[in-house]
ZAMARGU-4260 file (C-alpha; in steps of 0.2 Angstrom, whole numbers, plus 5000, padded with zeros to 4 digits):
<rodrens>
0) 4963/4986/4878 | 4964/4977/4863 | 4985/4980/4864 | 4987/4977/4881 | 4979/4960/4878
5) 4991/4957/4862 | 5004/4960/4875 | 4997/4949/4890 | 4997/4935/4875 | 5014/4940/4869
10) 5021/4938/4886 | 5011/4922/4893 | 5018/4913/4875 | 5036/4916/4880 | 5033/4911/4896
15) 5036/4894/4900 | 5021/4882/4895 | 5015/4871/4914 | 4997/4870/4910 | 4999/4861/4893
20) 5011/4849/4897 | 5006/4831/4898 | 5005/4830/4920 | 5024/4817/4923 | 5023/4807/4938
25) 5037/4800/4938 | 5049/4816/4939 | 5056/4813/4955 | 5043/4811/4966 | 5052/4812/4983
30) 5063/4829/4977 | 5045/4837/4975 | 5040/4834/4991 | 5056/4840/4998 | 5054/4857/4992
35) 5036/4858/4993 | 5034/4855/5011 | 5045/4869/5014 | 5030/4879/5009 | 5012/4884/5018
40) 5003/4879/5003 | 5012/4861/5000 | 4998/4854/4988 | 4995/4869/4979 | 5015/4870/4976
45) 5014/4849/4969 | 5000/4853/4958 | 5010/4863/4950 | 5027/4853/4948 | 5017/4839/4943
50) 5015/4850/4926 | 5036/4851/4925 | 5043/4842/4910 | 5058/4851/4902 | 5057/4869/4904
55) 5070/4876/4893 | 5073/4888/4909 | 5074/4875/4921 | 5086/4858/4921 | 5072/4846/4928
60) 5067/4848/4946 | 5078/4863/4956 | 5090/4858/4964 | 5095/4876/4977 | 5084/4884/4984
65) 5087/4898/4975 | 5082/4889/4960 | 5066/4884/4968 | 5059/4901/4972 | 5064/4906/4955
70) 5051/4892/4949 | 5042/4899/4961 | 5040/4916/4954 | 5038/4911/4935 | 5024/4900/4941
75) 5016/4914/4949 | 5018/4924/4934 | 5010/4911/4922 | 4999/4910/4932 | 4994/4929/4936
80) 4995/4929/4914 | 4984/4916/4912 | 4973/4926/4924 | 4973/4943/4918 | 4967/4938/4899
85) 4953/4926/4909 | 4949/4944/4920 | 4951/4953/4901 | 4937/4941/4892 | 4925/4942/4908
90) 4920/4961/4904 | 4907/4957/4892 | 4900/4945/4908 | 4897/4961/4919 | 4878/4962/4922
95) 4882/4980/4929 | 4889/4996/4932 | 4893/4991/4949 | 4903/4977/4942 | 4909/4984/4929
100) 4917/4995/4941 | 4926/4981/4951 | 4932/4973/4937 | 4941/4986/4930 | 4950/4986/4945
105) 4955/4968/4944 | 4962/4972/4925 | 4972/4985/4932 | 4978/4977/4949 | 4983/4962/4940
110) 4993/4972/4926 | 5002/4979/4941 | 5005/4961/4946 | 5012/4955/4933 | 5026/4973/4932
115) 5031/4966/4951 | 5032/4948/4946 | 5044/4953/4929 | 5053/4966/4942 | 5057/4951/4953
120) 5060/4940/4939 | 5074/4950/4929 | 5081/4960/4946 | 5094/4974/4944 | 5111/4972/4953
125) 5103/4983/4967 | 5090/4974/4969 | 5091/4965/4987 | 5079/4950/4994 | 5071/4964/5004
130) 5065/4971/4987 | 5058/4954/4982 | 5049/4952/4995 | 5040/4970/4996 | 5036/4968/4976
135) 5029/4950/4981 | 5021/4958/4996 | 5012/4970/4983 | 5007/4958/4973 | 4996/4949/4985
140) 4989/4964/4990 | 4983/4967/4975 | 4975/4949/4973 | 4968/4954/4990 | 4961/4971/4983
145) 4953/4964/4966 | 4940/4954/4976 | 4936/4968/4991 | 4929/4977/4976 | 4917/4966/4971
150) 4909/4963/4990 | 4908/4981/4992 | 4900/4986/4979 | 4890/4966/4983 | 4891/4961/4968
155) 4899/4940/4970 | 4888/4929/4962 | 4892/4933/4942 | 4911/4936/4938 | 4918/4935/4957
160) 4920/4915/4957 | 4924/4915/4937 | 4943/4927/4943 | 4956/4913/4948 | 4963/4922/4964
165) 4966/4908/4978 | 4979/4898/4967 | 4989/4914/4963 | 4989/4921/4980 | 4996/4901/4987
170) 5009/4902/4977 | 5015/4920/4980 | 5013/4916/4998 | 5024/4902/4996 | 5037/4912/4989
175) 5037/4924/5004 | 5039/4911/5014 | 5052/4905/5006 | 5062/4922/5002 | 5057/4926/5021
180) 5065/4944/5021 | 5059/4948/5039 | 5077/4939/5044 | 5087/4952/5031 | 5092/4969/5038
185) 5090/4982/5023 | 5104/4993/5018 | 5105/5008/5027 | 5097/5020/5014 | 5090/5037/5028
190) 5098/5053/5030 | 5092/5069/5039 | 5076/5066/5041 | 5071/5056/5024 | 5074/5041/5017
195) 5093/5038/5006 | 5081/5031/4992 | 5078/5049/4989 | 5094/5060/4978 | 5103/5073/4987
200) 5095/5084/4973 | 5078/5079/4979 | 5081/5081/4997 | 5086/5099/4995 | 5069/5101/4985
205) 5060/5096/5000 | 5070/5105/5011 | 5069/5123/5003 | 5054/5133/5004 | 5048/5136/4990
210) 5056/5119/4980 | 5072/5128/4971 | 5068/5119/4956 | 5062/5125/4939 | 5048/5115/4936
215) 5045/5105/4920 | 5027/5110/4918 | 5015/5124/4928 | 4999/5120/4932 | 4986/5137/4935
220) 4967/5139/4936 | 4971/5158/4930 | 4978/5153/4912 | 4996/5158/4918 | 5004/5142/4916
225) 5007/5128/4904 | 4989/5121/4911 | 4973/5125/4917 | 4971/5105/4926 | 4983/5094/4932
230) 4974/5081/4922 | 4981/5089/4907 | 4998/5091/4914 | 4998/5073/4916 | 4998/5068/4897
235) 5014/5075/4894 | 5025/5066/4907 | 5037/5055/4902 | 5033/5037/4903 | 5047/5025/4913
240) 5060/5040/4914 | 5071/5038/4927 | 5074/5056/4927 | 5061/5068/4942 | 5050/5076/4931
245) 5042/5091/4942 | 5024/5097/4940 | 5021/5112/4950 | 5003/5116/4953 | 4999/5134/4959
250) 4986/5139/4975 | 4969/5136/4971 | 4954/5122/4973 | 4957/5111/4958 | 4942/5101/4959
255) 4947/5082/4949 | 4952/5066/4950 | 4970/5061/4944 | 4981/5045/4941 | 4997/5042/4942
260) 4999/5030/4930 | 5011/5014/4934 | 5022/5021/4920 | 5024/5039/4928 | 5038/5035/4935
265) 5048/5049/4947 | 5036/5062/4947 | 5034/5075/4958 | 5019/5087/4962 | 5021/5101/4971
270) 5009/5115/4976 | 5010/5133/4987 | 5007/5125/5003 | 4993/5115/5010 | 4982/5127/5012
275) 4984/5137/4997 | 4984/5122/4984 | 4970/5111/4986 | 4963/5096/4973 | 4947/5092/4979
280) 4936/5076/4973 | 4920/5068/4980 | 4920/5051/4974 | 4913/5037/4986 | 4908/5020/4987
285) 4891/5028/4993 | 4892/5034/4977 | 4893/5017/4965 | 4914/5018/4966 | 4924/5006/4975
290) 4937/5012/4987 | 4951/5007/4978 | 4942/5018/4963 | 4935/5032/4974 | 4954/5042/4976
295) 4953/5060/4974 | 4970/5057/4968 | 4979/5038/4966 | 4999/5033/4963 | 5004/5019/4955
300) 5022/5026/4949 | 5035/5024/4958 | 5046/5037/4967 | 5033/5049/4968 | 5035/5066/4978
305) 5021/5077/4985 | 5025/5093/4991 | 5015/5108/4999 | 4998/5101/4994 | 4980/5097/5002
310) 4971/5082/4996 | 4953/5082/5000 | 4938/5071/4998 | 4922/5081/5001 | 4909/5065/5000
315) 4907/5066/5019 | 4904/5052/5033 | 4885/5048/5025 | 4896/5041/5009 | 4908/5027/5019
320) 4922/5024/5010 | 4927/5041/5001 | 4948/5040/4999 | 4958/5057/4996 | 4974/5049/4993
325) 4979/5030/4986 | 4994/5027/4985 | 5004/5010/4978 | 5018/5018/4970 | 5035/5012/4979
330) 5047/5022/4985 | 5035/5037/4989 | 5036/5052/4998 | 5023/5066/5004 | 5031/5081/5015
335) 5020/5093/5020 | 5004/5088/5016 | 4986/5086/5020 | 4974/5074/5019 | 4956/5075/5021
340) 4941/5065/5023 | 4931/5054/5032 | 4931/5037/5032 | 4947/5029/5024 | 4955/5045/5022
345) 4971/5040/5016 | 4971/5025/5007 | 4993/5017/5008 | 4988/5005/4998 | 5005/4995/4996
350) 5025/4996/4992 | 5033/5009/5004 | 5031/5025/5007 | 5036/5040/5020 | 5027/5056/5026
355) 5034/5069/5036 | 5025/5083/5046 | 5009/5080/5035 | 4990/5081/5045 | 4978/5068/5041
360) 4959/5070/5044 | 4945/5057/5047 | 4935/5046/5055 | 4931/5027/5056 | 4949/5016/5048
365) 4956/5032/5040 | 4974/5027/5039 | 4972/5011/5032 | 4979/4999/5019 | 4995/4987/5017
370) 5010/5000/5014 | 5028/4998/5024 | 5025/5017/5029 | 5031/5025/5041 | 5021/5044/5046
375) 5036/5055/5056 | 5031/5071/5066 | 5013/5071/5057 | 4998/5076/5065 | 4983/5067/5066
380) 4965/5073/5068 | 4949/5063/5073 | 4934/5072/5066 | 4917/5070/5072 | 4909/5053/5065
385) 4889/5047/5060 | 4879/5045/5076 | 4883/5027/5085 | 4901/5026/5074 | 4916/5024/5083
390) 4933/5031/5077 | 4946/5021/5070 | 4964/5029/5066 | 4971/5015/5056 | 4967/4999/5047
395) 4981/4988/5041 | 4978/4976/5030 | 4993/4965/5030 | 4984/4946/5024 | 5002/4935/5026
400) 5014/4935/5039 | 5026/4935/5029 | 5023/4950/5021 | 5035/4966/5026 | 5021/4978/5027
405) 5010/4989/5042 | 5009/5006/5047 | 5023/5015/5061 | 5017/5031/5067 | 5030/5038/5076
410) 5036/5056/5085 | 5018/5062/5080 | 5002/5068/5087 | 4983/5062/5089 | 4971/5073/5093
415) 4953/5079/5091 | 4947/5089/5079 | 4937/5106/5081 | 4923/5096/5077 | 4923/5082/5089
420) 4932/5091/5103 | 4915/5096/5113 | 4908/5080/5110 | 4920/5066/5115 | 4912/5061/5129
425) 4899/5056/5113 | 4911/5045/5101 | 4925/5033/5106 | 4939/5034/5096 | 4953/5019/5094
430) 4971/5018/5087 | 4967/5005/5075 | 4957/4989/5072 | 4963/4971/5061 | 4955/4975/5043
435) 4967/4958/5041 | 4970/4941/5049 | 4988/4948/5052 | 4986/4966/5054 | 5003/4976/5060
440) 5003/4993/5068 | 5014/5002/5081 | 5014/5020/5088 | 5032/5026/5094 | 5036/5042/5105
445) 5018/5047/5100 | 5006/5061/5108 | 4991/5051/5113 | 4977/5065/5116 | 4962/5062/5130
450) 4951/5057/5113 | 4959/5038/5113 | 4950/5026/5124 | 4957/5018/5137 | 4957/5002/5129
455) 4968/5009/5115 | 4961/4995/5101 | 4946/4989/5094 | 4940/4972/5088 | 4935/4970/5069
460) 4921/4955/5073 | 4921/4945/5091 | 4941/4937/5092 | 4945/4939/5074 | 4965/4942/5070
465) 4966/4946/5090 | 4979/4930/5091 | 4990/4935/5075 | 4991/4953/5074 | 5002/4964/5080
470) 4999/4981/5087 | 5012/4989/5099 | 5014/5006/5109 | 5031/5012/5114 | 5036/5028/5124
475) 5021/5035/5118 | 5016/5052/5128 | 4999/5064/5133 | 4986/5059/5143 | 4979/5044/5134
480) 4999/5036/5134 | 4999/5023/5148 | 4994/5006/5143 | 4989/5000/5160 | 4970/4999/5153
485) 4973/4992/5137 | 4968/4977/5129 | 4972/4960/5136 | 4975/4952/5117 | 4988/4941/5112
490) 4994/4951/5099 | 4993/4967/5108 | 5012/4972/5115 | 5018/4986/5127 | 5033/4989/5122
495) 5048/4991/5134 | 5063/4987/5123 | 5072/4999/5113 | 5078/4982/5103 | 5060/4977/5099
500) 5053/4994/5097 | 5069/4995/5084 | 5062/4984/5072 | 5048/4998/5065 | 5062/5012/5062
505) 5066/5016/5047 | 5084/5005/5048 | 5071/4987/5047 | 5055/4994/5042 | 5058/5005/5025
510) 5076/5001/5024 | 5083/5016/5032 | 5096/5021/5047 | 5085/5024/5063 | 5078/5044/5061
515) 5075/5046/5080 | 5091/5053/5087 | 5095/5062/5071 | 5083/5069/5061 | 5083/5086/5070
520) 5065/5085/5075 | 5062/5091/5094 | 5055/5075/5102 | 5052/5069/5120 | 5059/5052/5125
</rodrens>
């Protein structure tokens, strides 16, 4: 800790100093306002130039707009610096464990900020406006997650108000407004099936059964491998290679809870097949976690792979939020997979990320979080939920329109599970609810099962995000497919275009050329 601090400090000297700066009135008053009122958060934004005297950076007021939003970003990041040594200091305030617990998160969440922000601020040559805004997009997801912690585990009145979030997330909102890269179309990076982020190496990897690789390091309960826990595995990964370092974990249950860390880069864990290697963890927030803590297994490095594994979370319905998989690593991939839990199964937590032909199983929001993911030829299982609990298949959580996040499910199946199947006429069971004020999700050319309720969606609490989300069926199929029951919201859309039902394909969602025609999977348009 007491590094990462040295290194917070390090970082927020080198930094431009706004907050110390004698406030200048007179620095072109009317050129603030120009740029400012381009924003959603005008006042927030001329707080902050008010503070601007000569930045070494910056040659007075901006003068582009592509100036501006860099301003933008290094005020977001002084600020998310100043922030995380405030959120550092106020771990000898926390009264208990349960806030103890939802501070850690915070430290870690705005760590993570502060990678995105120096990732947007120092971009490689590949990096595109599309990029920038799904690292910004992140970043306020974050923000978003350090305070869910606290409520959940209803602990507010001690540290909560001391964590300066509301500032922070203005002005990253501002810049997404600003970047605006729902206008861009993203390279066309898909090929057979998975995304082009992924090498041809990788892609024949995913493809061959087993993996053709020799992995780096062997993971085996019986002794035969390098390790007996993937845990242990896990120390000896590289940190920030750009190279795939492969981790295969023979069959068996391997009963843990494992990380990987925002410095694992590339990494790839594969098992013997979903039903033969299974981790399995129990954590909840029944339990004293919060969700965001209570992942049998989380991902924060980017480009991960899973392969050929079951993630499970045994906490059960009685224990709420109980989370198999988090994930926030960009660039992500699972291929035949399983998740299982109950409710919030599967926690896409943020950046973007793929599945293909993977099951999910759960209960009330149990596909949920702020990812740009996209689910492909997976199959979906309601379980049987608590008596008077509905279920829920997704939850989005997307909290700015301008971020370019929500959730496609597309060429995939939803369906009862062997437990709910004799009961239905018992449970209800929706495609997804607003956990967010402007919550996206769409199912495309999907099997709709007789479990769905005629009225397809639910309400979070009386009209709440009904006028600003956005939820959308196209061409699904099965007996629960037609929309001519659905709800009358305004954000609710039955989609008839192939144009508008274009923008969650791959090509405009996760940067990909559309899969539907050409990823060789049998589909029924």
């Amino acid at each position: 800790m007491a590094k990462s601090l040295t290194l917070i400090i390090t970082v927020f000297i080198s930094l431009f100093s706004l907050s110390s700066t004698a406030p200048s009135s007179n620095i072109f008053p009317n050129a603030i306002d120009f740029w400012c009122n381009k924003t959603p958060h005008p006042q927030t934004c001329k707080h902050y130039f008010s503070f601007i005297n000569h930045d070494p950076h910056q040659d007075g007021i901006p003068k582009t707009a592509f100036q501006f939003k860099n301003l933008i970003l290094r005020i977001a990041m002084q600020q998310s610096v100043e922030a995380q040594i405030q959120i550092t200091w106020l771990g000898t305030k926390c009264r208990s464990k349960q806030e103890k617990t939802a501070w850690s998160n915070c430290v870690t969440l705005y760590q993570d900020t502060i990678n995105l922000l120096n990732q947007a601020l120092n971009p490689t040559k590949q990096s595109t406006s599309y990029d920038l805004q799904t690292w910004l997009s992140t970043a306020l997801t974050n923000i978003d997650t350090c305070q869910t912690g606290f409520h959940e585990l209803r602990v507010i009145d001690n540290v909560l108000p001391l964590i300066p979030n509301k500032n922070i997330s203005e002005i990253i909102s501002d810049f997404l407004a600003l970047n605006n890269a729902s206008s861009f179309i993203p390279p066309k990076t898909h090929k057979n099936g998975f995304p082009r982020w992924l090498s041809p190496h990788d892609r024949k990897l995913l493809e061959s059964s087993p993996p053709s690789l020799t992995p780096d390091v062997v993971v085996a309960k019986d002794g035969s491998g390098n390790f007996e826990t993937i845990k242990e595995a896990l120390k000896v990964v590289p940190k920030m290679s750009q190279k795939r370092f492969a981790i295969y974990v023979k069959r068996g249950v391997y009963n843990e809870n494992i990380e990987i860390e925002s410095s694992m880069k590339n990494v790839m864990l594969y098992g013997d097949g979903m039903k033969l290697t299974i981790i399995s963890g129990s954590r909840s927030v029944g339990g004293g976690w919060t969700t965001f803590d209570s992942a049998t297994v989380a991902v924060r490095g980017d480009g991960f792979v899973g392969r050929g594994i079951t993630f499970r979370n045994t906490a059960g319905a009685e224990k709420h939020q109980a989370v198999a998989v988090r994930c926030g690593g960009d660039l992500s991939v699972f291929y035949r997979c399983g998740f299982e839990g109950y409710q919030d199964t599967l926690y896409v937590h943020s950046q973007r990320q793929f599945y293909r032909d993977c099951y999910i199983y759960g209960t009330v929001d149990f596909i949920f979080g702020n990812a740009a993911v996209v689910f492909q030829s997976c199959n979906i299982y309601a379980r049987r939920p608590m008596q008077k609990q509905k279920n829920v298949i997704t939850a989005q959580g997307r909290t700015d329109p301008n971020q370019n996040t929500g959730i496609c499910i597309e060429n995939s199946r939803v369906m009862a599970a062997e437990d709910l199947a004799p009961e239905l006429s018992s449970f209800k069971t929706f495609l997804g609810r607003p956990w967010r004020e402007y919550s996206r999700t769409v199912f495309l050319q999907t099997y709709l099962d007789r479990l769905i309720d005629p009225a397809g969606w639910l309400e979070w609490k009386d009209d709440f995000a009904l006028q600003t989300l956005y939820y959308g069926e196209f061409k699904n199929l099965g007996p629960r497919a037609s929309t001519r029951d659905r709800v009358k919201w305004p954000g609710f859309h039955s989609i008839t275009s192939s144009t508008e039902a274009s923008k969650f394909t791959v090509e405009n969602f996760i940067g990909g050329r559309s899969w539907l025609p050409g990823t060789g999977i049998p589909f029924i348009p």
